[in-house]
C-alpha positions, 0 to 999 in steps of 0.5 A, a space after each residue: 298907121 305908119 307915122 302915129 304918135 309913139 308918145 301917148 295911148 290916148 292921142 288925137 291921132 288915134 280919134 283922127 284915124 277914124 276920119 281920115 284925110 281930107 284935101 281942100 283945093 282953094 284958087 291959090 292955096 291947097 290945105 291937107 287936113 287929117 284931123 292931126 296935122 294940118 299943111 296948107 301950102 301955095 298953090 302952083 307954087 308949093 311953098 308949104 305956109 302953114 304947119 297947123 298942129 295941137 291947137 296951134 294954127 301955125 308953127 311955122 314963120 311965113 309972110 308972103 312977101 319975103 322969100 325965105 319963109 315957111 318951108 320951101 326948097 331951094 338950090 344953088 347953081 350955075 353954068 359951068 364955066 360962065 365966071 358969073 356968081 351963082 344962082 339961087 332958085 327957090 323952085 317955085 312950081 307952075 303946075 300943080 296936080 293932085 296925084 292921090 286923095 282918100 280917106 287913107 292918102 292925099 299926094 301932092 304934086 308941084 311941078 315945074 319944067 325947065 323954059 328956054 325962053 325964060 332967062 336963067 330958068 333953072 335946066 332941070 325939071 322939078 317935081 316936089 311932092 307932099 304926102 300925108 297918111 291917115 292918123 299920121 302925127 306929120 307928113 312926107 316930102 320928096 322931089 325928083 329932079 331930072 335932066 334932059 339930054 337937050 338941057 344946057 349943062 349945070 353945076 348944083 352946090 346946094 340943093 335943100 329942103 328948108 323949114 323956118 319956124 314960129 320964132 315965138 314958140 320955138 327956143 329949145 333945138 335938139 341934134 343929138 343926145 349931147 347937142 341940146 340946148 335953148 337956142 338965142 333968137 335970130 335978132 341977137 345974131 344982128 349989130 348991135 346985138 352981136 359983134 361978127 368974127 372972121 365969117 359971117 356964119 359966127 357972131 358973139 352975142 354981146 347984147 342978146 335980149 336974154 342975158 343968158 347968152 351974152 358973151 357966147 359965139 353963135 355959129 351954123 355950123 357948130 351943130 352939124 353932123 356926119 350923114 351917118 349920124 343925122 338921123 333926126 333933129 329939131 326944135 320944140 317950143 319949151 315955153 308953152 305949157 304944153 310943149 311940141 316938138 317940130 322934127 325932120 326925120 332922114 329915114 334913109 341916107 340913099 338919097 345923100 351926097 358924099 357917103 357917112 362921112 360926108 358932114 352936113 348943117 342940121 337945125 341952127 338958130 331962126 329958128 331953121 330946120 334943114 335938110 341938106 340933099 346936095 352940099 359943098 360943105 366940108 369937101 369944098 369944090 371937089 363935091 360939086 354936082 355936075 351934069 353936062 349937056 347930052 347927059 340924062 339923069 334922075 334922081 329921087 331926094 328923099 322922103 324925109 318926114 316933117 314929125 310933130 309931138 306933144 306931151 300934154 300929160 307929162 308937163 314940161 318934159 322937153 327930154 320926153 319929146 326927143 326920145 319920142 322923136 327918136 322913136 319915130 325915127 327909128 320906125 321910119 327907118 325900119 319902114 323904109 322903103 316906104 310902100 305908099 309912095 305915088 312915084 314910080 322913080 321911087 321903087 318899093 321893097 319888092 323891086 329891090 335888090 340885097 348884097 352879102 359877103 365878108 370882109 377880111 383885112 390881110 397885112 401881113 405885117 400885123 398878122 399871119 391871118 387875115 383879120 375880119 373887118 370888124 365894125 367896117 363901113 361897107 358900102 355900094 355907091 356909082 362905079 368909080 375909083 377907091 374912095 370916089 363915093 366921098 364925093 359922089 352926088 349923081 347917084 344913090 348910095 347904100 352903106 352898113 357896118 360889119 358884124 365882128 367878123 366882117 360879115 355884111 349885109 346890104 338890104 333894100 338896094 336900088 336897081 343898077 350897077 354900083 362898085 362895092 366900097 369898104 373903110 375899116 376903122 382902125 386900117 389905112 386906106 380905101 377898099 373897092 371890089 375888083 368889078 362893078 356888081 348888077 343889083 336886080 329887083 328881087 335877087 341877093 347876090 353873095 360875093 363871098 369873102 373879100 380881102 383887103 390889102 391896105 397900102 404897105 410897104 414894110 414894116 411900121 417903124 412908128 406911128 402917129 394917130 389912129 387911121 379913123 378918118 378923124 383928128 378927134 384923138 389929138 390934142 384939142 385945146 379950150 378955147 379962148 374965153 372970149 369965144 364960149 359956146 357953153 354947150 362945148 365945154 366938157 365934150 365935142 370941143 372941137 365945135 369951140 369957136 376960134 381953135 385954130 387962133 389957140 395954135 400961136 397961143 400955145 407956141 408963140 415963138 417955136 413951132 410944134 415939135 413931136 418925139 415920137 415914143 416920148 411924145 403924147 398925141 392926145 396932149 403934144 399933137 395939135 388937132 390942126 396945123 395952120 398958117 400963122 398970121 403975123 401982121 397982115 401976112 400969112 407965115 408958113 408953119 413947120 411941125 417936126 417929128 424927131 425919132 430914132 432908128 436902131 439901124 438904116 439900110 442905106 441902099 433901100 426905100 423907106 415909106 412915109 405914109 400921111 393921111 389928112 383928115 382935112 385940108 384948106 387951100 394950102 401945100 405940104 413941103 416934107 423934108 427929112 433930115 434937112 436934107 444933110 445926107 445927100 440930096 435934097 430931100 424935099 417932098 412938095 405937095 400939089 395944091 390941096 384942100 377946099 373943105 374949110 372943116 378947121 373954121 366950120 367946126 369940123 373934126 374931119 372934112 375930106 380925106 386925103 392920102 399921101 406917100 412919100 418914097 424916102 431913099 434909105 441914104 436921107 435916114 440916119 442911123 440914131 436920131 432923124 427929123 422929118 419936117 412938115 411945113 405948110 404954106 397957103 395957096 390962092 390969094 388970103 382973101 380966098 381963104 382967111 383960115 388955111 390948114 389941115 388935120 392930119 389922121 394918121 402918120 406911119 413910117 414903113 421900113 423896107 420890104 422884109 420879102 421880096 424885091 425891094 423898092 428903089 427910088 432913082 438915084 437922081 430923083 425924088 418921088 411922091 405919090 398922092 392918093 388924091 381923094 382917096 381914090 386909086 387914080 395915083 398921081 406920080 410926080 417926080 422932081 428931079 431936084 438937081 435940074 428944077 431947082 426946087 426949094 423950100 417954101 
């Protein structure tokens, strides 16, 4: 069976799969029973009630009278530009239908449509399906939503799939290798038990029932992940004497929003399992999912598979469980496309299509050859600008990663028209193919060598950081004492609680000051700059750069290159040399950021890239500063927590061939790389007349 038990020989699946699956429809409740798992769920509605497993009758928490109980999907929504709070729907069906029953299979279908009679009735038709196989140690959910031309226009920011768990067997949840860790209760979270900090996700434990967590910062968002990472995480109920494990397993990422990159919540205390399928988190605004009105759309969320293991002849081996769990996943993922699924919307190996080619990096700067892109991130995601899949949701997206010499290849790929997209670690900027490729069921194209230029002007003079999307090579402080999550302590400290407050710790007068070729990013570059709060206000901060230059050429153009790892609600002012020779010299910024990755815990959010044209005569022959002063936008009650992180920082000397870049004489220019895409944003100041500042 495709979804056994990897753990044990001798397991009630094996003696299970001789009976195979039973289905019993009750007036208001249908139960599917393979004689491994048993899933009883409300019937039209299709809340899933029960998770009977192991002799257990259900290890899910479920009353019927609270909403937010036993596994059920939900979204977040409104109507564009209706200025009223957003909607939460958890999609309750009305129709209920059996699609599939046999000894081998039972499919599940509730659905609901869209009813413009019915006041706030949620525009898109909902179809949730369960699946379970025979001998299978789990079972399958998958929804289609879809949108008629006709259907008032909306916007998603949250679309999940949600399971709330037995709070008396499950304690012990697991993330990752690192992220594992016997959990508080959701009780502790509640005053008197803990004390709220600056947003309602963080709370210290200063009264939790078990003592063991007292004094520690409990936070959602301390334990999640990239797509790219979130393969499989959960809970196992440690106290029992015979331990089981509850897992959800994303077999494929297609079906996400916001490309590998895109950082989304896991498993957290309830205890709650999640999967994320639309989210705003750590992108903000820019990833809201929008469909207009005229416009026809579909799409197929998963499957993803709820697994349940056990070890009954292993004792209290929680560690046997994960890397059974592991196990499993990775049989799911090499199962994928899975060839049991009802849904036409869902197409099987056979009617889908491949793409093969190399990557190669030419900047001839570095080298005299092209590069292969080894270890790249090459993906197909909607047509659109470089970088545009990070916050792309309407459609499916399919990414791998180089071999050492750039080669890829991207199997199991949905009929349709996508851009080919690439990133390469270690290399600035976004790659997109020249044309939009057609992927047809059955056929694999090949696009043959592809070459990436990355953006450059000149020479690097010098460089800050590693242009890998990430702060994670910076200096990341330990946290306050008061503020522990004990997991965090020796790794992924950046998870630590309260960070950004360790800023005005470690510089309480003078702001940050790097030298380059003398300074240590690791130890002297701060992983995040932020606002300061002094009193009641919000102060902008100033980090300069000091370095020196052997020689200038005062007639040509100099680049300075920034790329931010995050950024919250704020604006960049950059001035070089304070402006002492000639001109200004100010730099400003548009309004950035809306990711909130600096107080949820992230080491990256949405990347943004900037550049900035230096007119030769600002730079001075010796040693020049270049500052970078931060300022909050919007109102303090929008964002308590503004800053950004920066990933990598090059000044490029002029062209050592060609035509040399000049800027005007009377102007100062800025180009913005918003979003990552190539949609470039020119915006000139012309100083002397606008009367700009600085903040």
């Amino acid at each position: 069976m495709a979804a056994a038990s990897l753990l044990a020989t001798a397991s009630p699946e094996a003696a299970a799969a001789a009976r195979g699956v039973m289905l019993r429809v009750d007036p208001h409740q249908v139960v599917v029973d393979n004689g491994v798992v048993q899933v009883s769920l409300s019937a039209p509605e299709g809340r899933i009630t029960g998770v009977g497993y192991g002799g257990e009758p259900n290890l899910l928490e479920y009353d019927a009278g609270v909403g937010d109980s036993g596994g059920y999907w939900d979204s977040v929504w409104n109507y564009p530009g209706s200025g009223q709070p957003a909607l939460y729907d958890t999609l309750e069906s009305t129709e209920f239908n059996v699609v599939s029953s046999s000894e081998d299979q039972v499919e599940l279908s509730f659905r609901n449509r869209y009813n413009p009679s019915h006041q706030n009735s949620f525009p898109l038709n909902i179809d949730k399906r369960l699946v379970m196989l025979r001998g299978s140690s789990g079972f399958y959910c998958y929804a289609i939503f879809e949108h008629a031309r006709d259907y008032p226009a909306l916007n998603i920011t949250e679309a999940r799939l949600v399971f709330k768990l037995n709070t008396q067997n499950f304690n012990y949840m697991s993330i990752t290798d690192d992220i594992q860790r016997y959990m508080p209760s959701a009780i502790d979270r509640d005053e008197p038990r803990a004390v709220p900090l600056a947003y309602k996700e963080a709370v210290l434990l200063v009264d939790p029932m078990e003592p063991q967590f007292r004094g520690e910062v409990d936070d959602k968002y301390q334990y999640s992940l990239d797509n790219k990472d979130n393969v499989v995480h959960g809970w196992i109920s440690s106290s029992d004497p015979n331990p089981m494990g509850f897992w959800v397993i994303t077999p494929s990422n297609e079906f996400k929003s916001g490309g590998p990159f895109k950082r989304e919540l896991t498993s957290h205390v309830g205890p709650t399992s999640l999967t994320m399928f639309f989210g705003t988190h750590y992108v903000g605004k820019y990833m809201v999912f929008k469909i207009d009105i005229g416009e026809s759309w579909k799409k197929v969320l998963g499957p993803v598979f709820v697994y349940l293991n056990s070890s009954p002849n292993r004792g209290n081996n929680l560690q046997a469980l994960w890397e059974d769990a592991k196990a499993q996943a990775q049989a799911e993922a090499r199962n994928w496309p899975y060839s049991f699924l009802a849904s036409p919307d869902f197409p099987k190996a056979d009617e889908r299509g491949s793409i093969t080619g190399r990557l190669l990096v030419r900047d001839r700067y570095l080298s005299k050859k092209d590069m292969p892109a080894a270890m790249a991130y090459i993906g197909l995601a909607s047509p659109g600008q470089p970088g545009s899949w990070a916050t792309e949701s309407k459609g499916y997206q399919f990414w791998t990663m180089a071999a050492s010499d750039g080669a890829f290849r991207i199997d199991n790929v949905r009929e349709g028209v996508y851009n080919l997209y690439a990133f390469v670690p270690g290399v600035l900027g976004d790659y997109c193919y020249s044309s939009p490729l057609t992927i047809a069921p059955g056929r694999s194209i090949s696009v043959g060598d592809l070459v990436f230029e990355p953006p450059r002007s000149g020479p690097t003079l010098w460089e800050i950081g590693i242009p890998d999307r990430t702060a994670a090579e910076f200096y990341i402080p330990d946290p306050d004492p008061k503020y522990i999550n004990r997991l965090f302590v020796d790794k992924d400290r950046y998870r630590q609680y309260g960070l950004w407050e360790r800023y005005a710790d470690l510089y309480p007068e003078n702001d940050l000051v790097f030298t380059v070729g003398k300074g240590d990013e690791s130890k002297d570059w701060f992983f995040t700059h932020v606002t300061r709060k002094v009193g009641q206000d919000t102060v902008p901060v100033t980090w300069q750069i000091r370095f020196n230059l052997d020689s200038i050429i005062a007639d040509s153009t100099y680049t300075l290159r920034i790329a931010l790892a995050a950024a919250e609600r704020c604006r960049l002012q950059v001035q070089v040399n304070r402006g002492a020779r000639g001109g200004v010299g100010v730099f400003t910024t548009p309004d950035m950021g809306d990711d909130n990755a600096v107080a949820r815990h992230g080491i990256h959010g949405l990347q943004w890239s900037l550049e900035f044209a230096i007119p030769g005569h600002q730079l001075l022959q010796g040693d020049n500063t270049i500052d970078m002063k931060l300022a909050q936008t919007g109102s303090a009650a929008q964002a308590k927590i503004v800053g950004v992180m920066y990933d990598y920082i090059r000044l490029e000397g002029p062209s050592s061939g060609g035509v040399p870049k000049l800027a005007p004489l009377d102007r100062v220019w800025m180009g913005v790389l918003f979003l990552s895409s190539v949609a470039f944003l020119a915006m000139s100041c012309d100083l002397a007349r606008s009367g700009s500042s600085w903040i």
